[in-house]
Structure formats: structure tokens, C-alpha cells
C-alpha positions in Angstrom: 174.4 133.0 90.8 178.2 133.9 89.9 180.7 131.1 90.0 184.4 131.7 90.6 186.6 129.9 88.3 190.6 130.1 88.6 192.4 129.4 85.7 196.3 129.2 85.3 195.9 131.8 88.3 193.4 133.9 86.8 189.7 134.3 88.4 186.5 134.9 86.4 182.9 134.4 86.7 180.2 132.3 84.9 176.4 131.9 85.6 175.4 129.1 87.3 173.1 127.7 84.9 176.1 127.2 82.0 177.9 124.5 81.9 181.8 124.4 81.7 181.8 123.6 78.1 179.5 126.6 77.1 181.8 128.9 78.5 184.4 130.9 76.4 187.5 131.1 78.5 189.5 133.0 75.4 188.9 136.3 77.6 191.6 134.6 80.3 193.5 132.1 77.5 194.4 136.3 76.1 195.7 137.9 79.2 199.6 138.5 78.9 202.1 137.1 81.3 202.6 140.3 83.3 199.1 139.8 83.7 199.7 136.4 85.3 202.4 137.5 87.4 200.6 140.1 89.0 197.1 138.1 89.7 199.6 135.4 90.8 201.8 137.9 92.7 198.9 139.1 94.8 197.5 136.0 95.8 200.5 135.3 96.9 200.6 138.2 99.5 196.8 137.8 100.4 196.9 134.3 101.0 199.8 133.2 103.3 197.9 131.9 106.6 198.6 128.2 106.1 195.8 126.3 107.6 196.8 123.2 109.2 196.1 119.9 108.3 195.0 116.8 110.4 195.0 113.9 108.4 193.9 111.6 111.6 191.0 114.3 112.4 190.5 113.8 108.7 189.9 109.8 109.1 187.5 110.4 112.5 185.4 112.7 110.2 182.7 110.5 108.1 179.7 111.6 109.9 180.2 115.3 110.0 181.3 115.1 106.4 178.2 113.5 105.7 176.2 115.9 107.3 177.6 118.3 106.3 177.2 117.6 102.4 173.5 115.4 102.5 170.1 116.3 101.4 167.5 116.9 104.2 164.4 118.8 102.6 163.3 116.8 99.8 162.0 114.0 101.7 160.0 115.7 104.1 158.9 118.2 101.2 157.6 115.1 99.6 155.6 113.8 102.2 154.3 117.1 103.4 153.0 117.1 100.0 150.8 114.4 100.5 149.8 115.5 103.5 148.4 118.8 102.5 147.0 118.1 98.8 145.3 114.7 101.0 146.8 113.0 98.1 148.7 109.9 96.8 147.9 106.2 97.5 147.7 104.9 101.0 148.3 101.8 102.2 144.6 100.6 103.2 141.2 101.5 102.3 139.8 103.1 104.7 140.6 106.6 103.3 139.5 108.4 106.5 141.7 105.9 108.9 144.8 106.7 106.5 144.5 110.4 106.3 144.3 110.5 110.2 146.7 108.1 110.6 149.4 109.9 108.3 148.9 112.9 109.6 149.7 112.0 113.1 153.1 109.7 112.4 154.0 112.6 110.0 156.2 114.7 112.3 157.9 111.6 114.5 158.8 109.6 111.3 162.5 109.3 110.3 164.1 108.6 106.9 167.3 108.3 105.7 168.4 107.1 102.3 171.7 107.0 100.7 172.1 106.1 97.5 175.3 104.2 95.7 177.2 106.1 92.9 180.3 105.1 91.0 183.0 106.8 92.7 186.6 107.2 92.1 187.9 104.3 92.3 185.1 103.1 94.9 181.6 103.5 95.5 180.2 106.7 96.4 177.0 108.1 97.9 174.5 110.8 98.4 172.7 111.4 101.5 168.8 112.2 101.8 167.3 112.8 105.1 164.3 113.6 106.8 164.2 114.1 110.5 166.9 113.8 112.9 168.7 111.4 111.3 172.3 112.5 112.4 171.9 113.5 115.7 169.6 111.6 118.6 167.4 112.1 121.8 168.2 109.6 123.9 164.3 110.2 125.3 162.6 109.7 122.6 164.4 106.9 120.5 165.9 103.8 121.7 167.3 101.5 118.4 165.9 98.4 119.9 167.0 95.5 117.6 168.8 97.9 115.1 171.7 97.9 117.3 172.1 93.8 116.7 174.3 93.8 113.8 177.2 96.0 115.4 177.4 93.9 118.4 178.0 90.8 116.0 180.7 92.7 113.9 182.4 93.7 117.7 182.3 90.1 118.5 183.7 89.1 115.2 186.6 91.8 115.2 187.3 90.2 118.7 187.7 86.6 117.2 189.3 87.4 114.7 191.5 89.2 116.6 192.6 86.0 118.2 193.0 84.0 114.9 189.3 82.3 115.0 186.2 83.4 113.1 182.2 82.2 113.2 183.0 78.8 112.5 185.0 78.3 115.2 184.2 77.2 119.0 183.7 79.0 121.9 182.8 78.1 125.8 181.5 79.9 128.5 179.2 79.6 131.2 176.9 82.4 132.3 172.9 82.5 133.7 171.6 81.3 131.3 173.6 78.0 131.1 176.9 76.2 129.4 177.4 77.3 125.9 180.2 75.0 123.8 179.3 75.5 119.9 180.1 78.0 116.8 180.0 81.3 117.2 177.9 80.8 114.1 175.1 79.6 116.3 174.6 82.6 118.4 174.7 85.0 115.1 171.9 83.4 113.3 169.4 83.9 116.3 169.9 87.1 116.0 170.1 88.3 112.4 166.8 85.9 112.3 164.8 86.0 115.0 166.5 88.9 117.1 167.1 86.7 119.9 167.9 88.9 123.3 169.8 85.9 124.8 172.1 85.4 122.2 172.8 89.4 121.5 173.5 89.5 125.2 176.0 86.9 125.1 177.5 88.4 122.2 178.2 91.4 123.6 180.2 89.7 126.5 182.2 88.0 124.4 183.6 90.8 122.5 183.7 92.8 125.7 181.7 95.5 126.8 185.0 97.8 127.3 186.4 96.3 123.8 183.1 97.1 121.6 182.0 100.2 123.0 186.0 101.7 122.8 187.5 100.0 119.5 184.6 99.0 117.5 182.1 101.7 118.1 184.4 104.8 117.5 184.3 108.0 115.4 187.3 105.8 113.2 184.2 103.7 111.6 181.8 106.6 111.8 179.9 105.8 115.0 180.8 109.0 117.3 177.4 108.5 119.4 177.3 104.8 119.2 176.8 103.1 122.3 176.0 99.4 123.5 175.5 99.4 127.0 171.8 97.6 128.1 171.1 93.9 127.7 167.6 93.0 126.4 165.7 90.1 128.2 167.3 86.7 129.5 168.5 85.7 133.0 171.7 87.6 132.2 171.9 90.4 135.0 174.8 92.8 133.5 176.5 92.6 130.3 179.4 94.7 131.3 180.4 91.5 133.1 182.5 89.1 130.4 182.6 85.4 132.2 185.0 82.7 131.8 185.6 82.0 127.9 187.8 79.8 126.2 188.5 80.6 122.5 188.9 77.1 120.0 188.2 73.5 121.1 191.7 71.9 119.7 195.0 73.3 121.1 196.1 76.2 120.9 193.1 77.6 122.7 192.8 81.0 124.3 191.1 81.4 127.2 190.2 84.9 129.1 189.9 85.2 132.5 186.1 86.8 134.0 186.2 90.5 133.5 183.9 93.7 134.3 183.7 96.6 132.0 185.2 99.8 133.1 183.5 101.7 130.1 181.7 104.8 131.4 178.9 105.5 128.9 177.4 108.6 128.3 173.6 107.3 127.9 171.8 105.3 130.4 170.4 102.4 127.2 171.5 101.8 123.9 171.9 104.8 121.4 172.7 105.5 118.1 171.8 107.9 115.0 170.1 106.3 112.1 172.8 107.6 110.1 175.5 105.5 112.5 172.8 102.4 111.9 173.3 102.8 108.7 176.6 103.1 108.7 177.2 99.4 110.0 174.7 98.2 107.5 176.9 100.3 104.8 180.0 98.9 105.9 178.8 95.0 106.4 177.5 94.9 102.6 180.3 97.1 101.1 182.4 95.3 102.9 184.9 94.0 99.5 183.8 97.8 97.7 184.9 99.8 100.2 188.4 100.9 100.7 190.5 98.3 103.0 191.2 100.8 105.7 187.7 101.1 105.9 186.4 98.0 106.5 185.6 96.0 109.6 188.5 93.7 110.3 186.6 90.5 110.0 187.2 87.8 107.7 185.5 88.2 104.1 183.6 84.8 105.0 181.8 86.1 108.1 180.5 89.1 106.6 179.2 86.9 103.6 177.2 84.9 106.6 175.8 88.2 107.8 174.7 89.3 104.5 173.0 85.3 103.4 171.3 85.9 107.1 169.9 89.3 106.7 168.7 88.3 103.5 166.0 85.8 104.8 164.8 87.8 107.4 161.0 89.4 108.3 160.7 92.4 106.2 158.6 95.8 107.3 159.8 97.3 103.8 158.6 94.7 101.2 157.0 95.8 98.1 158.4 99.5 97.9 161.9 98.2 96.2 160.3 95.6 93.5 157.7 98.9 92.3 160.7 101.2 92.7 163.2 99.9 91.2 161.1 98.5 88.6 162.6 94.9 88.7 163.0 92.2 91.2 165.4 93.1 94.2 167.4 91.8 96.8 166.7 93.2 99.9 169.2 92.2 103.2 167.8 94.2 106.5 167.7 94.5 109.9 164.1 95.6 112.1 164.0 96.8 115.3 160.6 97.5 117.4 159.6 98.6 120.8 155.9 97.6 121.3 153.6 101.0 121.7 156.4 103.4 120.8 158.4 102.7 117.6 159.2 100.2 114.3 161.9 101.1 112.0 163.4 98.9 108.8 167.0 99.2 108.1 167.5 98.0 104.2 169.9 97.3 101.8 168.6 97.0 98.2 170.1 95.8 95.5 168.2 95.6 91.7 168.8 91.9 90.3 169.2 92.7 87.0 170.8 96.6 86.9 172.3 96.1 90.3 171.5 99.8 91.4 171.9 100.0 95.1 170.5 101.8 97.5 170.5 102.1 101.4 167.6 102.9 103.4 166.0 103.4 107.0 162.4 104.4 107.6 161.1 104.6 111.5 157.6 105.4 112.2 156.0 105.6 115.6 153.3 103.3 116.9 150.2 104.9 118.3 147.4 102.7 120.9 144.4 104.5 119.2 145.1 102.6 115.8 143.5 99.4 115.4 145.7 96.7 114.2 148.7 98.1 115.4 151.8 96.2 114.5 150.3 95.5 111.0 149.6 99.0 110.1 152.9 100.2 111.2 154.7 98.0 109.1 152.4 98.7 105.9 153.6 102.2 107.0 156.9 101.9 107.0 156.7 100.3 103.4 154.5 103.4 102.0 156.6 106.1 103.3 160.0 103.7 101.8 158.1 104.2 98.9 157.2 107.5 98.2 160.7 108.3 100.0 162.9 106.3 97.3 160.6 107.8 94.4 161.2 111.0 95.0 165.0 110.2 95.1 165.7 108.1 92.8 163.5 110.4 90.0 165.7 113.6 90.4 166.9 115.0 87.1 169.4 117.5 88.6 172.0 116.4 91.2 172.5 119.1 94.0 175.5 119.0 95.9 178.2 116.3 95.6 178.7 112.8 96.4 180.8 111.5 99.3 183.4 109.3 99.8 186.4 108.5 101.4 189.4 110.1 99.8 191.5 108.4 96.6 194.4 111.0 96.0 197.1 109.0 95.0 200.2 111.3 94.6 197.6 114.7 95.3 198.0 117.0 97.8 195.5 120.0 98.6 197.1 122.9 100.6 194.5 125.5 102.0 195.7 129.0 103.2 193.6 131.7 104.5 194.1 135.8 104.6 195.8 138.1 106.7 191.6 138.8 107.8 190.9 134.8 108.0 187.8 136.0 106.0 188.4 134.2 102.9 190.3 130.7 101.7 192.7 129.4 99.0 193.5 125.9 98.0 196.8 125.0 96.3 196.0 121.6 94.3 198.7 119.7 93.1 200.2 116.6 91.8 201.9 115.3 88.8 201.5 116.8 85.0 198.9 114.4 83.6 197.2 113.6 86.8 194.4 116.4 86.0 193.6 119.0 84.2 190.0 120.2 86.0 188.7 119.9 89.5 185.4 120.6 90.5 185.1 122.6 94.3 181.8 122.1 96.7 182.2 123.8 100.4 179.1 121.6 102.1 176.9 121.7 99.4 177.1 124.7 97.8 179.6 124.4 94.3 181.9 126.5 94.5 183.8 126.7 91.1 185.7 124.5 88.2 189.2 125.0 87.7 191.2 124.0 85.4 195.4 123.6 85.1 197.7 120.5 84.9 199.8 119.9 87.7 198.7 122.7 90.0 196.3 124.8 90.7 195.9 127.8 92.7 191.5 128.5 93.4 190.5 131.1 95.6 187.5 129.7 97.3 185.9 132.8 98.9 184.6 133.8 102.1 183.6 131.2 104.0 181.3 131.5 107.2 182.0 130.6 111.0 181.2 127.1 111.6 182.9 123.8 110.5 182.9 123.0 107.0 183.6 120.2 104.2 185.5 120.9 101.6 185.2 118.9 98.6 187.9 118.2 95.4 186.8 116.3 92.7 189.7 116.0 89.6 189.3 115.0 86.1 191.9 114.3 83.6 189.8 114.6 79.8 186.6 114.2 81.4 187.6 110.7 83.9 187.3 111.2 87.2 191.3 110.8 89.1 190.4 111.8 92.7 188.3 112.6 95.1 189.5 114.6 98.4 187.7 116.2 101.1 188.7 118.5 103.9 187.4 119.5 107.2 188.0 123.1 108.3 186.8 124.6 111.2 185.6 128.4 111.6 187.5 130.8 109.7 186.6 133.7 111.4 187.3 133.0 115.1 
């Protein structure tokens, strides 16, 4: 395959299996100025349909960038594998039970893994799926438990919102009875023991109008999100917030009873596994990530998150240790629906090398298997394993990372032809910012270009449907910024 490369204005090719430094780029260094002027001249008159830029679309954009630029074969190419060849090592030993068994949670099983990266300037990721894992069907998966951590972080945001945090007091009296202690006390239940009573009254506390409109929004990557059943208890509707008062010494804030307004669009809780994720990602990135990206809750509550979810039951337990090939840390979240689904939700961290990597594995339940709930989780652990195996062993890295822009004093112009059947991008900043970027559209790379201070690439045809464009700069082989940019169809 041909790649375009743009120098000083000037487009050539290279194969795609030579790298930037074994190409000679005298052919280009040799053209005369005229030369220049005229490549320069014409690109000019070909390319002057600016297209506009939204740099608020840009920020309610992480999941379809996401999607747009992650891996979703290998995975399921992996486990296919062992499903054909009837090889690899199973989790029991009854060979004939396994094969059976694998065979039929193949094609509902769900993974998705992202794995951590040194970014510019932050960390950055790349995205493996198998399954569904961006979108949902609300018919056949509910997140159960999964959904727990989000509604503390809502009730959190709320608190915090008001000057208070998990230490502090609040009041209320619903069904279920008086409560007067720390918030604390109704976020341990349910990190450890998923307690329905305590997630229920979490919810009414932040609000069912306040969590399912601020907190869960396309801003933190949650477009689908929704919280809108309650799970067990005497409580009767969690769209209704009672009587509360904030603080036990003055000042105190108190709120008055309120019913949501909030019309959702599914009739129990939903989610993607990539938005579970997401809230996972965000909770134990929390100091990594950039600050416009993080939760607003106080550095001190998300550290009582992470200690929680670090002693809790594990469905994905030896997987990491083998993996990794140390001793790891591993802070989760489970969520099960008796008869129908278990799923793991995992953040693992290497003690000594600190490599981190995210990960969430559902498999279905199935009555005809003996030991049910066992099983299933011995499940979910295999398929983490042979899941994170085959990621973490790749040689060659296809497609690029992601993560949220660091551009400081860049700015990437795109302009389209007269036909809108082909794009350009105008890169530039100060001399001595960069002298090489590196161009993906989704996942396909596009070219390397080099030039200090600006650059004019032409980036080809590019076909209906929206698109991520990404812009990676280098100055003497250190990475300066990252940008990306979402475009929608060219041709329309």
C-alpha cells in the first residue's frame, strides 16, 4: 500500500512496510522553488471549502472517537480459534463439559479491553473489542450492579457541589427508615457488597433529574447512559428525592422533596460496556487525566472509591497475576443477573512495572450447566485471560492511540475541494513546536509529514460517514501533541 507524504508542500509516496527513516526524501529536498510554488499554487485553488470546526462537538465526542479508532477483530479471532482447533486450556476438567460449554457462551460473550500508553502529556489508550461493546440492546443486557459506581460519582458531584464530600453528614427519611450518618456509609455497601438499598438511596440524593442530565452526559462520554430503575428495598420510585438536609453543624443545606422530571429513553438501566468502562477509566485516572476531564469530586473521595473496589469479590482473579507476569492490583466492579448474565469490570495495575490495563468480560449464564454461578465466574477469568494475552503479545501496533487533545499553541485547519471528494489539513504552530506529524483517519494511517511551523497534507478521499481524524506531532523524535478531529460525511 502507497502512503502520501507532504513535504514543504510537495506530495510523494512510500510503501507501507518502510519506515520514515528508510526513505530517501532527496527526490523532494531537489525540486526548485517554481516547483514549490506551483504544487503550492494548486492546492491552493483545489482546496478552499473550509470545513468548519466545533470545538464543543469536539469535547461531546469520546465515544465515537473511540469507536471509531479501536480494535474489534482480534479478540473474537482469538477465541474463535480455540473454538475450532478445540484447543487451549479450559478452566475445569471435564474436557467434554468445557468444549460444550464454550461453545455455547461463545457468541453472547462481550469483551472490551483498553490498554494504558504514555501519551502526550497524559495517558493514552488503545481499544480492543469483541462484541457489541459500544452500542447496546436494551433486551438483551441489563448492567445490573455495573451501573453502581456512576451513581456514587453523581451523588458525590452533587455534594460536592454544595461544599461537602463522603465524610460529611447527610439526613433523610424515606421507606426504608431515618438515615443521619456519612455519606461514606452508604458508598461502602455498595462498592462491597452491592447493597440495593443504599444504591437506591444514592441515587435520590444526587437526584434522579441531576445524575441522568449532568453526570451521565456525552461531556464524560456516557451518550447512552441511563439510571432510571431502583433494585430491591421498600423504596417505591427513585425518581422521587425526599426531604434532605446537607451537614449536621451550621451552615446546613437542606432541599425540599422533589420528583424527577427526566424522561428516559429506556424502560431499566442501560449502558454500553464501553460507557462502564468509561466511569471505571475516569474514577482511577482520576489525578492522570486532564482536569477538564475529570469528575468534579474531591481527590479524597475518589481515593475511597478506589481502596473500596480494591477489596471487593473478584470474577477475574488469576488471569492478571499469569498475564502480567507479576503480582497485580486489581480494583473492580461485578454485576450479575441470576440465569441471564455475570460480567467483571477491572482495573489492573502490575506492582512492580505498573502497566495498566482496563478490562470487562460478560458471559451469559445458561440453566443446563451444573454449578452455575461457579462456572460462570471461572469463565469470565479464562476468557480475561486468553483475551489480555492476545493483546498484550502484539508485536505491531495497528492504528493509533487515543486521547484527549494536548495542542498547546497548535491549530489544525481542514478544507475540502470544490467536489467535497477529498480533504486537506493546514497544521500549524510555532517554529520549533514540530517538525513531523503522523496522520490516521479511523484507523487507517494516512501519511507522515514533515515541516516546522506549518504544514499543508493532503489527506485524500475520504468516504461518506463520520470520521476521526488523528494528528500526532514530534519535534526530533518527542512526541508535542496530540489532536483529533471529527468530520462528518464529505460527500453529502
Amino acid at each position: 500500500m502507497a502512503i502520501t507524504v507532504v513535504v514543504s508542500g510537495c506530495k510523494t509516496s512510500i510503501n507501507a512496510s518502510q519506515s520514515i527513516t528508510d526513505y530517501d526524501f532527496s527526490v523532494v529536498n531537489n525540486l526548485s522553488e517554481p516547483s514549490l510554488q506551483s504544487v503550492k499554487a494548486i492546492n491552493t485553488i483545489r482546496y478552499n471549502i473550509k470545513v468548519p470546526h466545533s470545538p464543543e462537538l469536539e469535547k461531546h465526542s469520546w465515544l465515537s472517537k473511540v469507536r471509531l479508532v479501536a480494535e474489534t477483530n482480534l479478540i473474537g479471532s482469538e477465541l474463535r480459534k480455540i473454538a475450532d482447533n478445540k484447543s487451549g486450556k479450559y478452566p475445569f476438567d471435564e474436557e467434554i463439559l468445557s468444549m460444550r460449554t464454550f461453545n455455547k457462551i461463545l457468541p453472547y460473550t462481550h469483551v472490551l479491553i483498553a490498554v494504558v500508553e504514555n501519551g502526550v502529556n497524559q495517558p493514552a489508550f488503545r481499544y480492543y473489542g469483541h462484541g457489541n461493546v459500544f452500542g447496546f440492546d436494551e433486551k438483551y443486557f441489563h448492567p445490573a450492579s455495573l451501573v453502581k459506581p456512576a451513581t456514587i460519582i453523581g451523588a458525590l458531584i452533587k455534594m460536592k457541589s454544595y461544599g461537602f464530600s463522603s465524610h460529611s453528614i447527610v439526613r433523610f427519611l424515606d421507606e426504608e427508615g431515618y438515615y443521619g450518618d456519612k455519606l461514606l456509609y452508604l458508598i461502602r455497601p455498595v462498592i462491597m457488597h452491592s447493597c440495593n438499598l443504599s444504591y437506591n438511596r444514592l441515587v435520590r440524593l444526587a437526584g434522579f433529574d441531576f445524575i441522568n442530565e449532568k453526570v451521565l452526559t456525552s461531556r464524560h462520554g456516557l451518550d447512552n447512559y441511563e439510571i432510571v430503575h431502583k433494585y430491591g428495598s421498600k423504596i417505591k420510585n427513585i425518581k422521587e428525592s425526599p426531604y434532605m438536609i446537607f451537614g449536621m453543624d451550621e451552615p446546613v443545606v437542606r432541599f425540599r422533596p422533589k420528583e424527577g422530571t427526566y424522561k428516559p429513553s429506556c424502560k431499566l438501566n442501560c449502558a454500553s460496556y464501553f460507557e462502564l468502562m468509561e466511569v471505571m477509566r475516569r474514577i482511577h485516572l482520576h489525578k492522570e487525566l486532564p482536569s477538564e476531564e475529570r469528575f468534579n469530586v474531591h481527590d479524597g473521595d475518589i481515593e475511597v472509591m478506589v481502596n473500596y473496589m480494591g477489596l471487593t469479590r473478584k470474577y477475574i482473579k488469576k488471569a492478571p497475576s499469569e498475564v502480567f507476569g507479576e503480582e497485580t492490583e486489581v480494583y473492580n466492579n461485578v454485576g450479575r443477573v441470576p440465569g441471564i448474565m455475570a460480567a467483571d469490570n477491572s482495573f489492573i495495575v502490575g506492582k512492580k512495572s505498573r502497566r495498566k490495563v482496563f478490562i470487562i468480560v460478560k458471559v451469559p449464564f445458561f440453566e443446563s450447566i451444573p454449578r452455575e454461578s461457579y462456572i460462570t465466574s471461572d469463565w469470565i477469568n479464562y476468557i480475561a485471560e486468553v483475551s489480555l494475552k492476545k493483546v498484550l503479545n502484539i508485536t505491531q501496533k495497528q492504528g493509533p492511540p487515543i486521547q484527549h487533545d494536548f495542542a498547546p499553541g497548535i491549530q489544525v485547519e481542514l478544507f475540502s475541494d470544490q467536489d467535497k471528494t477529498g480533504l486537506k489539513a493546514v497544521i500549524s504552530g510555532k517554529n520549533g513546536s514540530f517538525d513531523l506529524v503522523r496522520v490516521w483517519i479511523d484507523r487507517q494511517f494516512v501519511g507522515i509529514f514533515n515541516g516546522s511551523g506549518k504544514i499543508s497534507a493532503e489527506l485524500g478521499s475520504v468516504k461518506s460517514g463520520t470520521h476521526v481524524i488523528t494528528f500526532k506531532g514530534y519535534l526530533k523524535d518527542k512526541p508535542t501533541f496530540f489532536i483529533t478531529r471529527m468530520i462528518r460525511p464529505i460527500a453529502e
